[in-house]
TORKOL-4160 file (C-alpha; in steps of 0.2 Angstrom, whole numbers, padded with zeros to 4 digits, m for minus):
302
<pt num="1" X="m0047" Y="m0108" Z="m0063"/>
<pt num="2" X="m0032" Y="m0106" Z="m0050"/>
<pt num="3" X="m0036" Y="m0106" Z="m0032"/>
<pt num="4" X="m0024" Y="m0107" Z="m0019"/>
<pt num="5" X="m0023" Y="m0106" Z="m0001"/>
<pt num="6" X="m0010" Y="m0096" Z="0008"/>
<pt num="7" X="m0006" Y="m0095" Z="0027"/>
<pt num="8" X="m0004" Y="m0082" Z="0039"/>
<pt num="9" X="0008" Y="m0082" Z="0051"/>
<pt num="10" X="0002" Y="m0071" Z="0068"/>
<pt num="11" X="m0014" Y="m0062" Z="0069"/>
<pt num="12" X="m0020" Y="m0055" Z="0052"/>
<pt num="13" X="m0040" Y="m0051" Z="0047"/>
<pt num="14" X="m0045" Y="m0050" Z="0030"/>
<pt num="15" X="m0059" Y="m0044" Z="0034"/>
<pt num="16" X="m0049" Y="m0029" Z="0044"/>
<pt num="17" X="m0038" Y="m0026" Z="0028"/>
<pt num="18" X="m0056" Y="m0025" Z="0017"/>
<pt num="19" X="m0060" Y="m0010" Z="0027"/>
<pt num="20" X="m0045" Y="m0004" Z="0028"/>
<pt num="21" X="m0045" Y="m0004" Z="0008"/>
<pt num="22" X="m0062" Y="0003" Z="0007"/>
<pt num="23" X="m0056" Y="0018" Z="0016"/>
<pt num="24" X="m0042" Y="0023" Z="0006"/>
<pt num="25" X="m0046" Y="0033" Z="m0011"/>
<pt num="26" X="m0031" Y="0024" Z="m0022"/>
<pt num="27" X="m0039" Y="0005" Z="m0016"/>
<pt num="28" X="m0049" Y="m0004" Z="m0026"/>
<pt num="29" X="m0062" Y="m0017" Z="m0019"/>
<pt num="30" X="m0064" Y="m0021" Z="m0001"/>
<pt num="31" X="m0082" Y="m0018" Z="0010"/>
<pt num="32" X="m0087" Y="m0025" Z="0026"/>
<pt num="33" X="m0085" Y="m0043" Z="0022"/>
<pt num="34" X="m0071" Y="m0055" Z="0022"/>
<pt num="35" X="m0066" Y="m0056" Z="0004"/>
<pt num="36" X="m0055" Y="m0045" Z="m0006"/>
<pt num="37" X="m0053" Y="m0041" Z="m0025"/>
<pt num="38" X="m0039" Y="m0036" Z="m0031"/>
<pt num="39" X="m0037" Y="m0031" Z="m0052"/>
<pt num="40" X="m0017" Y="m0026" Z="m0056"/>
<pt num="41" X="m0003" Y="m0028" Z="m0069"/>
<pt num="42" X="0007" Y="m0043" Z="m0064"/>
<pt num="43" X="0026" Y="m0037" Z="m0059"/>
<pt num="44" X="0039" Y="m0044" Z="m0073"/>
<pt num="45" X="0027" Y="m0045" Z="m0088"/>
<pt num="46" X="0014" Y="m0033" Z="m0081"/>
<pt num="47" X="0000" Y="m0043" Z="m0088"/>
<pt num="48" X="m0017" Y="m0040" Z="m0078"/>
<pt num="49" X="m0024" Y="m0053" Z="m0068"/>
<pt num="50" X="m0038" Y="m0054" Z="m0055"/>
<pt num="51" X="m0038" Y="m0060" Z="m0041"/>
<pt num="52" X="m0053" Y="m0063" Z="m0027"/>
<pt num="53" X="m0045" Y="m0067" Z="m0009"/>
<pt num="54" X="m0058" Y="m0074" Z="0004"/>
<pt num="55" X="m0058" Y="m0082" Z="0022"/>
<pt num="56" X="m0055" Y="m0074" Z="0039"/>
<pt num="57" X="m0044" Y="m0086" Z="0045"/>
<pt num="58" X="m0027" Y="m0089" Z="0047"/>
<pt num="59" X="m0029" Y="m0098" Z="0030"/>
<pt num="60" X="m0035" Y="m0086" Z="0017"/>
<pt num="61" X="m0038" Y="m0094" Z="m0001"/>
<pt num="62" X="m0036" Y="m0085" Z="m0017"/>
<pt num="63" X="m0045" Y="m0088" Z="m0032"/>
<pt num="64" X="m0036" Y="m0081" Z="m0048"/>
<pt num="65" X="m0053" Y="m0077" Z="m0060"/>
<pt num="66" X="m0042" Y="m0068" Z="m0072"/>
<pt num="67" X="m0025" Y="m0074" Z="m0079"/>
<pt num="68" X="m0024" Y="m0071" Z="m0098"/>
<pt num="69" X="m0006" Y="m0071" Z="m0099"/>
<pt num="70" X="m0005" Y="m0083" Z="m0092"/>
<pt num="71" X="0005" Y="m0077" Z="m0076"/>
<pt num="72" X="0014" Y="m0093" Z="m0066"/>
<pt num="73" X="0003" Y="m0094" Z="m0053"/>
<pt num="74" X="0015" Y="m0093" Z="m0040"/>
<pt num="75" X="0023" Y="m0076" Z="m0045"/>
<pt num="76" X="0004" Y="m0071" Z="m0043"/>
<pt num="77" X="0005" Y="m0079" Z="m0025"/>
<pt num="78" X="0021" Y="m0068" Z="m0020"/>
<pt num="79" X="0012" Y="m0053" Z="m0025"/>
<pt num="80" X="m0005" Y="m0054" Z="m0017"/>
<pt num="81" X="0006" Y="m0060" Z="m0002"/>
<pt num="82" X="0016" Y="m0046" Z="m0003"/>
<pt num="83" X="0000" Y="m0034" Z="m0005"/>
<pt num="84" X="m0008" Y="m0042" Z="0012"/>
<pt num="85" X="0007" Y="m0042" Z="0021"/>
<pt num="86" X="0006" Y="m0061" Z="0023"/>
<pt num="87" X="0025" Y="m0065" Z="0017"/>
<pt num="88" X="0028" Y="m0054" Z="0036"/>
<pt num="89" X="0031" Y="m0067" Z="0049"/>
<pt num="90" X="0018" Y="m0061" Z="0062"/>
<pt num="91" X="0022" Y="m0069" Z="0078"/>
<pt num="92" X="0029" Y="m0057" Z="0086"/>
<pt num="93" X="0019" Y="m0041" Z="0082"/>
<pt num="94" X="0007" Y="m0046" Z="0099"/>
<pt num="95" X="0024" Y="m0045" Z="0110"/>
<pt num="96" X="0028" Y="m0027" Z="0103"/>
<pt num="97" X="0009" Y="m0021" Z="0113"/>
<pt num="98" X="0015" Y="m0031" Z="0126"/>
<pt num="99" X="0030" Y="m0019" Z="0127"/>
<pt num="100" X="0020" Y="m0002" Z="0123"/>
<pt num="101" X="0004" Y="0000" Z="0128"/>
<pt num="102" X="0000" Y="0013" Z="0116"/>
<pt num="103" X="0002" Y="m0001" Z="0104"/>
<pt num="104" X="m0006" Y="m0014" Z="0114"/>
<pt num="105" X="m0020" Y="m0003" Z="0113"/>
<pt num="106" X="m0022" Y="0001" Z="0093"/>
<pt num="107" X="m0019" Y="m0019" Z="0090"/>
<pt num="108" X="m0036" Y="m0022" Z="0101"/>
<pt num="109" X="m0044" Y="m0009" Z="0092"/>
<pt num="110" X="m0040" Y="m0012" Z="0074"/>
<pt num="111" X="m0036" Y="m0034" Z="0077"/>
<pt num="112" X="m0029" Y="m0044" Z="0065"/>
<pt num="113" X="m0025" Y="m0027" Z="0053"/>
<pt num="114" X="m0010" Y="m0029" Z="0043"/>
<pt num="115" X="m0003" Y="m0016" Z="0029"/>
<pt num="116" X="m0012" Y="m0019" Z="0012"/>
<pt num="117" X="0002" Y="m0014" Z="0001"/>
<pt num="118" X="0001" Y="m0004" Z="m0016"/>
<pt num="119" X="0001" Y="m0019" Z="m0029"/>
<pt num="120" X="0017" Y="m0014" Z="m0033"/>
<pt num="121" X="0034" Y="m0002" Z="m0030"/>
<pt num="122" X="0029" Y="0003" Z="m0049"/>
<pt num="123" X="0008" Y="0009" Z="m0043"/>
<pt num="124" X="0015" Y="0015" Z="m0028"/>
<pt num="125" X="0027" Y="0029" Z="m0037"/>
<pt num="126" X="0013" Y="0032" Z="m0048"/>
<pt num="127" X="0004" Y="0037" Z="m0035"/>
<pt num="128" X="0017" Y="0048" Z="m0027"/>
<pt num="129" X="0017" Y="0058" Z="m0044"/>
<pt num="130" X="m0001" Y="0063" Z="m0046"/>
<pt num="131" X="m0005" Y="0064" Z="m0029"/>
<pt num="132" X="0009" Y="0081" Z="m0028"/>
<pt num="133" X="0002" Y="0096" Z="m0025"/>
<pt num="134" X="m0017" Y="0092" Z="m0025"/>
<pt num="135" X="m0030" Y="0083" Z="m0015"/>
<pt num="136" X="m0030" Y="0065" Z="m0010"/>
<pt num="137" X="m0049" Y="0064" Z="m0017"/>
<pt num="138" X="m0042" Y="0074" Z="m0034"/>
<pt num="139" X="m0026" Y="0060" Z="m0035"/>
<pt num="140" X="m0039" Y="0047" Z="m0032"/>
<pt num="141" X="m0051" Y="0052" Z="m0046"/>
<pt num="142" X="m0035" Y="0054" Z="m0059"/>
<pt num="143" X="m0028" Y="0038" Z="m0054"/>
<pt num="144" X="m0047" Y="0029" Z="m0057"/>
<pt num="145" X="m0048" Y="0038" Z="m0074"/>
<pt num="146" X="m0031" Y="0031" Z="m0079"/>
<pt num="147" X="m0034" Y="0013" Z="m0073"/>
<pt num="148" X="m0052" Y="0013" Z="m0084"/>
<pt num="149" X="m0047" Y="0022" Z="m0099"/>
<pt num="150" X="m0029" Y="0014" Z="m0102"/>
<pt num="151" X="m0030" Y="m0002" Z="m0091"/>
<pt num="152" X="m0039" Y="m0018" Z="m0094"/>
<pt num="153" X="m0057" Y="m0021" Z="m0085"/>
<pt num="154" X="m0056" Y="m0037" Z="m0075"/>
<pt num="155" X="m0072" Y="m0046" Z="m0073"/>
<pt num="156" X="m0076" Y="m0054" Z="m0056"/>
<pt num="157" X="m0092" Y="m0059" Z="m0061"/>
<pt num="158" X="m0102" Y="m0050" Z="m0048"/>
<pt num="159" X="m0091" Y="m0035" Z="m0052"/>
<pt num="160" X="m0077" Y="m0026" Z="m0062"/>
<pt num="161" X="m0062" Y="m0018" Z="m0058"/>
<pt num="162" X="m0050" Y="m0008" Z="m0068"/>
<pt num="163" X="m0032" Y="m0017" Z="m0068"/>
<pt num="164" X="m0018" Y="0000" Z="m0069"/>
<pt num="165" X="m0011" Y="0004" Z="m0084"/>
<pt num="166" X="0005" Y="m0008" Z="m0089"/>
<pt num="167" X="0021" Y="0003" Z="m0087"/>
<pt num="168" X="0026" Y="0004" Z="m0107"/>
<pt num="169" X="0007" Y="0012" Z="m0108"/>
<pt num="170" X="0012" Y="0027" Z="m0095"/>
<pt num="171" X="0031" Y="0026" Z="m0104"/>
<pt num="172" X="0023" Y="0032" Z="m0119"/>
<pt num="173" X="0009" Y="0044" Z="m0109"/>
<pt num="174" X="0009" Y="0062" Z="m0120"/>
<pt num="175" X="m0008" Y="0069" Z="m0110"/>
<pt num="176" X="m0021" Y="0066" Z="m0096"/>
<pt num="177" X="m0034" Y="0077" Z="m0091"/>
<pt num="178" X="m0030" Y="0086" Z="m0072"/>
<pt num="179" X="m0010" Y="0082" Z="m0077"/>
<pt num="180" X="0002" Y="0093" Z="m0079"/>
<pt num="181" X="0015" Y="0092" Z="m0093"/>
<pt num="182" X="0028" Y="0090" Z="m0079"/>
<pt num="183" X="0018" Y="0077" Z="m0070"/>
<pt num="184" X="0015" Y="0065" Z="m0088"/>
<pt num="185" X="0034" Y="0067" Z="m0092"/>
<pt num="186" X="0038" Y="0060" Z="m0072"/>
<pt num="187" X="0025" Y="0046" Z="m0075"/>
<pt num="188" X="0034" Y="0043" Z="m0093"/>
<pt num="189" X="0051" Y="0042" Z="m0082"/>
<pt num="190" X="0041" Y="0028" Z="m0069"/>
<pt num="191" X="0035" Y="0020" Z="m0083"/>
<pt num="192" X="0053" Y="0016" Z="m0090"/>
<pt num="193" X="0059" Y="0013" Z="m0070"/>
<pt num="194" X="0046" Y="0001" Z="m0072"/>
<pt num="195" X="0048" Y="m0008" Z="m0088"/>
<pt num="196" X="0070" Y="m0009" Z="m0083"/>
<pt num="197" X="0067" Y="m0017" Z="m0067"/>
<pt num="198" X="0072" Y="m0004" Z="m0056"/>
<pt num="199" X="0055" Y="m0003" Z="m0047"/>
<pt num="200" X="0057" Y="m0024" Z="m0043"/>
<pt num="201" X="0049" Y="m0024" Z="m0025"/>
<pt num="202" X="0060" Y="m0041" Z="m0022"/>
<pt num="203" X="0077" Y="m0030" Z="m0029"/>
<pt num="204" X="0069" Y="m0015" Z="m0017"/>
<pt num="205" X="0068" Y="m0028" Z="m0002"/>
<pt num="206" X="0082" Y="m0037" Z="m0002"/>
<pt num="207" X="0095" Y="m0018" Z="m0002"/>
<pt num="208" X="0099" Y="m0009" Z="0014"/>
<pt num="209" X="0085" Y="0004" Z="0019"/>
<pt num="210" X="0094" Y="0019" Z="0016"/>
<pt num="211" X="0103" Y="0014" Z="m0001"/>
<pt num="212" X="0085" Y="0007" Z="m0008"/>
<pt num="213" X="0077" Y="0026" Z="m0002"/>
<pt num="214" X="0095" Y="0035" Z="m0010"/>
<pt num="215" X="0091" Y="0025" Z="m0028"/>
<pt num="216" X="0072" Y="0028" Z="m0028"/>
<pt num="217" X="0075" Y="0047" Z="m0025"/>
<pt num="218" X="0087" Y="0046" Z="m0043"/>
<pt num="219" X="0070" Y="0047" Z="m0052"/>
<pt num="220" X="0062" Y="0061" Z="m0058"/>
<pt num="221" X="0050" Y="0068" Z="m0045"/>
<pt num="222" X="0052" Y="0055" Z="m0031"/>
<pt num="223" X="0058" Y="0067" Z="m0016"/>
<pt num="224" X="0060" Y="0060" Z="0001"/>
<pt num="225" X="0041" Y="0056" Z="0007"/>
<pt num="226" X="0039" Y="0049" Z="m0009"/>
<pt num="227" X="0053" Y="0037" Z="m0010"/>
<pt num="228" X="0048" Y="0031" Z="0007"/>
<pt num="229" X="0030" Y="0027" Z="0002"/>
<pt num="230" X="0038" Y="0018" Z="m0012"/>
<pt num="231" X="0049" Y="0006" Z="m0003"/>
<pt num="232" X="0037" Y="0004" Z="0013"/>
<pt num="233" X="0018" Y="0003" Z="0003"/>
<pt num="234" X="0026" Y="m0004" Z="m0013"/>
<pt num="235" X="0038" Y="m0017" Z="m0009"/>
<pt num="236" X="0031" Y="m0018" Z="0009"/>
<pt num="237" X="0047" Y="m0015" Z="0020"/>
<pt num="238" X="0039" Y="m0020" Z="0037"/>
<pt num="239" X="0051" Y="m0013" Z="0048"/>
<pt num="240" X="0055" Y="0006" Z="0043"/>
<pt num="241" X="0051" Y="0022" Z="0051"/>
<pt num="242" X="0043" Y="0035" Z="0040"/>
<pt num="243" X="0055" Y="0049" Z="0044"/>
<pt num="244" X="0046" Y="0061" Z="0030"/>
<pt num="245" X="0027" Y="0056" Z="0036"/>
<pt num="246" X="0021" Y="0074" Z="0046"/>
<pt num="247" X="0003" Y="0067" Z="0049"/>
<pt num="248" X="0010" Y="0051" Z="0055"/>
<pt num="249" X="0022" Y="0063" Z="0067"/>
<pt num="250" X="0006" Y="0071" Z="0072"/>
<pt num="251" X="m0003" Y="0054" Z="0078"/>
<pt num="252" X="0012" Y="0049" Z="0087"/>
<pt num="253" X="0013" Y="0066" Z="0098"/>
<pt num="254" X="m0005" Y="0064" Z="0101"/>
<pt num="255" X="m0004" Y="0043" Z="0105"/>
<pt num="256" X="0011" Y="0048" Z="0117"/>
<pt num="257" X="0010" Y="0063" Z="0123"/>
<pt num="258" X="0023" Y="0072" Z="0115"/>
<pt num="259" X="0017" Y="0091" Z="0115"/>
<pt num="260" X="0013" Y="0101" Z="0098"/>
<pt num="261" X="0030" Y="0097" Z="0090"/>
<pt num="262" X="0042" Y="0083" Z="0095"/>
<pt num="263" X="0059" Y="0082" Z="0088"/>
<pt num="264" X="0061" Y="0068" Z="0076"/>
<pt num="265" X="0075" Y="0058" Z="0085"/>
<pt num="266" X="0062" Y="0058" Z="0099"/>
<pt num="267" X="0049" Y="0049" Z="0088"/>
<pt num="268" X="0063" Y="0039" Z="0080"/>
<pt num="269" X="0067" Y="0032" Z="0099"/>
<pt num="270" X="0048" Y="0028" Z="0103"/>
<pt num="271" X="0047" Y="0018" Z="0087"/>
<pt num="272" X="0063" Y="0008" Z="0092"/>
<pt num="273" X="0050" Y="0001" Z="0103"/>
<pt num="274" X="0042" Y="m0006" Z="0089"/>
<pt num="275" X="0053" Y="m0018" Z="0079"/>
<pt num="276" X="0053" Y="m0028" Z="0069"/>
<pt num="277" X="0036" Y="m0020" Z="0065"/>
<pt num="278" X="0038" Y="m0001" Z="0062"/>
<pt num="279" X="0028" Y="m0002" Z="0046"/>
<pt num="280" X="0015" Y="m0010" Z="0055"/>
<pt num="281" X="0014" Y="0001" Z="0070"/>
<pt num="282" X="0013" Y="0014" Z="0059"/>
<pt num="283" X="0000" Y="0008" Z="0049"/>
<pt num="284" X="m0012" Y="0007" Z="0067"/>
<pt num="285" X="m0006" Y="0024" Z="0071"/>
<pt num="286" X="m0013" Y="0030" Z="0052"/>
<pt num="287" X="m0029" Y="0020" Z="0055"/>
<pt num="288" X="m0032" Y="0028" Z="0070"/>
<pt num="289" X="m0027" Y="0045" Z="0065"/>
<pt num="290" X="m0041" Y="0043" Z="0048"/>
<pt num="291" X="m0054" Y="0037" Z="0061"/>
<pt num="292" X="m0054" Y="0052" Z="0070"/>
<pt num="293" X="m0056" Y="0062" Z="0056"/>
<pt num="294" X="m0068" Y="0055" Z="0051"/>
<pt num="295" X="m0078" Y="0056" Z="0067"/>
<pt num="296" X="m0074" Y="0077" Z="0066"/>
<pt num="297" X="m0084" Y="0077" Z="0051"/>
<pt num="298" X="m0097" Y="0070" Z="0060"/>
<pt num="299" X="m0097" Y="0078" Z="0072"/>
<pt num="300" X="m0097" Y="0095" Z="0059"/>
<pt num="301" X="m0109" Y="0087" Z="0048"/>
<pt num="302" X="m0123" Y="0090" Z="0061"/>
């Protein structure tokens, strides 16, 4: 069995992203301890491995428990770096709440959280897709249905996890119940994006911001919002500014503010402050957002 042991650079918690991934309906794994599973289709040959990360140090250690393939263990390394954020120099986020208190503040409340990316561009889009028009808990639902009924079951021992269906599987999608006939031929078009290499997170990366966001937006249902949630939770850009992203909009005018509606060259300004970590601050901003949400239901609840 694999193991290997990766290293964080600046403050990162796993045990902060295992919350975080417990929180979000399209996750898989996570909980209130330090360890992480993660079940997905290995990018390039889209083979399913499983992967259990645990430690909340600055040395995290992965332990591959599925690899049938077998995937080169280090293209299974890039990606579950990718996934935690840990290919990110960190040493310098703490400088950027030294320069904004707003941020100063979320770091201290959420410490050591880093963005846990989709597992690839390729899940990410997926998600874009079936998540249109309908509610996050109704996209979730859909997206677990798929990953169980065409992926591959990974077994953690303590555990299963469905790994997401390989690309040629959705390619040559025909129905799905709660899909509409648009939504399946889209996911047929990801599907092929996927199997082509035009959803590469590396390929995605390495391109200018606004030319990767133009190319994404050439696929069949991937507007604006949703090529930016491609190319920042997919490849993990970590320094862009969600420019489509209204809820996140909404947190900023309330972190700073800003009145009901601030102009978007005056958020684009405040997240100048931010660099080289928009994605990140971003991130805290979302957090924060979710957990006062949840504290209104709550509140409503009694």
């Amino acid at each position: 069995m694999t193991t290997f042991r990766m290293r964080a650079r600046g403050p990162f918690s796993l045990r902060s992203a295992a919350r975080f991934v417990a929180g979000f309906s399209a996750g898989q794994g996570g909980g209130d301890e330090a360890r992480l599973d993660l079940a997905f289709p290995a990018e390039h040959g889209w083979t399913p491995v499983g992967v259990r990360v645990t430690g909340d140090g600055a040395e995290p250690v992965a332990e591959v428990v599925a690899n049938p393939g077998p995937v080169p263990a280090e293209r299974i390394r890039a990606q579950v770096e990718r996934i935690l954020s840990l290919d990110v120099d960190g040493t310098g986020f703490p400088a950027v709440g030294e320069r904004d208190p707003v941020v100063g503040e979320l770091q201290t409340r959420y410490p050591g959280l880093r963005p846990v990316q989709f597992h690839s561009p390729y899940e990410a889009a997926v998600w874009t897709i079936i998540g249109q028009r309908i509610r996050r808990s109704q996209a979730a639902g859909i997206r677990t249905r798929l990953a169980t009924q065409l992926g591959e079951q990974i077994d953690f021992g303590d555990a299963q996890l469905p790994s997401f269906p390989a690309p040629d599987r959705l390619a040559g999608l025909r129905e799905f119940p709660g899909l509409t006939s648009r939504k399946i031929e889209q996911l047929q078009s990801v599907g092929r994006a996927a199997d082509d290499g035009q959803l590469d997170a590396a390929t995605l990366r390495a391109l200018p911001a606004a030319e990767a966001l133009t190319r994404l937006q050439t696929l069949p249902g991937i507007g604006p919002f949703s090529a930016e949630l491609i190319l920042l939770r997919g490849a993990g850009d970590p320094d862009a500014f969600p420019r489509n992203e209204k809820r996140l909009h909404h947190a900023m005018a309330g972190a700073y503010r800003l009145g009901d509606d601030p102009g978007l060259a005056q958020l684009e300004a405040i997240a100048e402050r931010w660099r080289p970590y928009r994605t990140w601050v971003a991130l805290l901003l979302r957090a924060s957002l979710a957990e006062a949400g949840q504290a209104d239901q709550v509140r409503l609840s009694r």
